[in-house]
Structures are given as C-alpha cells and as structure tokens.
N, C-alpha and C positions, 0 to 999 in steps of 0.2 A: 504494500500500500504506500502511496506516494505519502510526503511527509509535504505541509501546504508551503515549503520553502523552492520545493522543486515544480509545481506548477506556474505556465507561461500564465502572463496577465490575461490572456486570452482563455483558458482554462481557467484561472480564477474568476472570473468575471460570470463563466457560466455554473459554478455550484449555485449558486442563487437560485434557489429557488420561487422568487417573486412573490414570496407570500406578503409580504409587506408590516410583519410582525415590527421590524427592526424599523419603520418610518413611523410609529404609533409613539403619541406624547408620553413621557413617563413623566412619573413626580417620585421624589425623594425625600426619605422622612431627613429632617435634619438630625436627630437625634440617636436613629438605628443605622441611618443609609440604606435601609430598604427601601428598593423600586417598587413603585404600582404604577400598572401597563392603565392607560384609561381608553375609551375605544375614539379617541381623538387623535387624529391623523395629519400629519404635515400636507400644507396645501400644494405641494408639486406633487404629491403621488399620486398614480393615474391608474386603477382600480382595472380598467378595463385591460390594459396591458403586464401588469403587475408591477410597473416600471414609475424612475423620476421625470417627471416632462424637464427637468433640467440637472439630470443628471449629472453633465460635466461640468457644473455649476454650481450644485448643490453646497461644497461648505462656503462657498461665499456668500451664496444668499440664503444660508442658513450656517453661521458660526456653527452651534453645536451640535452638527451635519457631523456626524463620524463615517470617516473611508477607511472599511474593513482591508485589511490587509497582512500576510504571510506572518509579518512580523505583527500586528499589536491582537492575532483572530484571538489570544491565549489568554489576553491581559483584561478584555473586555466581559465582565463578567454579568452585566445587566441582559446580553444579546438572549433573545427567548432560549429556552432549552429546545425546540422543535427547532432552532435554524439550523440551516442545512451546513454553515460554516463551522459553526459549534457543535455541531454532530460529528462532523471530519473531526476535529479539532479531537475531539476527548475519545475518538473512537467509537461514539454510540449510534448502531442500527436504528434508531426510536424513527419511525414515520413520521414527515414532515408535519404532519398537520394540516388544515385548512386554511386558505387565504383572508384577508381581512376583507375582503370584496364582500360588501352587500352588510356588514357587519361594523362599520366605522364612521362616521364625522370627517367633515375638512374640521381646520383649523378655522377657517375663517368663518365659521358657522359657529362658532363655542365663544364666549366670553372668558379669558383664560383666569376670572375669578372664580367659574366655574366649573374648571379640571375635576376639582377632588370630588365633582357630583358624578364623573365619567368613568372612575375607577372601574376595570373589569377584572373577573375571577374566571376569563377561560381557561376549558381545561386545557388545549391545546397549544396553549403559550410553548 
C-alpha cells in the first residue's frame, strides 16, 4: 500500500471522495477543543458536483480554507473519520459514508450567531 508521501498531486487530488464533510462549519469548544460539525456549509461548495466552484482559490477567499496534503493529512485531527484521506491515513476500510448533498445550508443563509443552533450528531461523520 502506497504511503500518501509517494502519491503524484494528480492521485492525490483524486482520493476525495467529494463528500463535502470537510467544507461543513465546525465550532470549537474553547475550553475542551472539541469540534461540533453543524450542517452549515461554506458558500463555494457546489453540492451538485461535490466540488469548490473556487477551488484554486479557496484559502484566499477563505483564510481558514485548509489544503489537505501528504504532509499535514496526519496532523489534522478534526477531518470527519468517514474521509477518505483519513481513512488512507490511519489505515481504516470504514465506508465513506454519505454526501452532505441534500442534507446542508450555504453559509450565506445562516446568521453565524446562529451556528450552535446547526450542530449535527450524524452518524456518518
């Protein structure tokens, strides 16, 4: 099994699974540092493709836009346990799970006072 240091960007680019878990707002307690997923979604993600409409764009028009990659897939520990990077990563079979398509909010539809009303408990995280 390839170790994710030896795949071209062009292989990496396609384990994605396009679920869109990892484009979903999280909040963070200040005081445990546990994440909670809410089912609010960044307004470039485009549900129908399972893709960014700005992709090669994204950390700049979204600072805390994280670009997964060989070296930081290990360090990122909030990424859902159903991705498909983090499944390479630790070695786990677990079925991707479900898409967030049909199941999520833009951003620009949420008052972001109101995140912690959007917290979600799926199970396919």
């Amino acid at each position: 099994m390839k170790k994710p240091q030896d795949y071209t960007p062009e292989e990496w680019e396609n384990i994605c699974t396009r679920c869109g878990k990892c484009c979903l707002l999280k909040l963070q307690d200040e005081e445990t540092d546990e994440i909670y997923y809410t089912d609010v979604i960044c307004q470039y993600y485009d549900a129908e493709t399972g893709s960014c409409r700005e992709y090669q764009n994204r950390c700049t028009l979204v600072p805390e836009c994280l670009k997964l990659t060989p070296e930081n897939v290990d360090k990122i520990s909030w990424m859902p346990p159903s991705c498909a990077y983090r499944r390479l990563f630790e070695k786990n079979p677990k079925p991707a799970g479900r898409s967030v398509k049909g199941r999520c909010v833009s951003e620009l539809l949420v008052n972001p006072d109101e995140l912690e009303d959007h917290i979600i408990d799926w199970e396919d995280l």
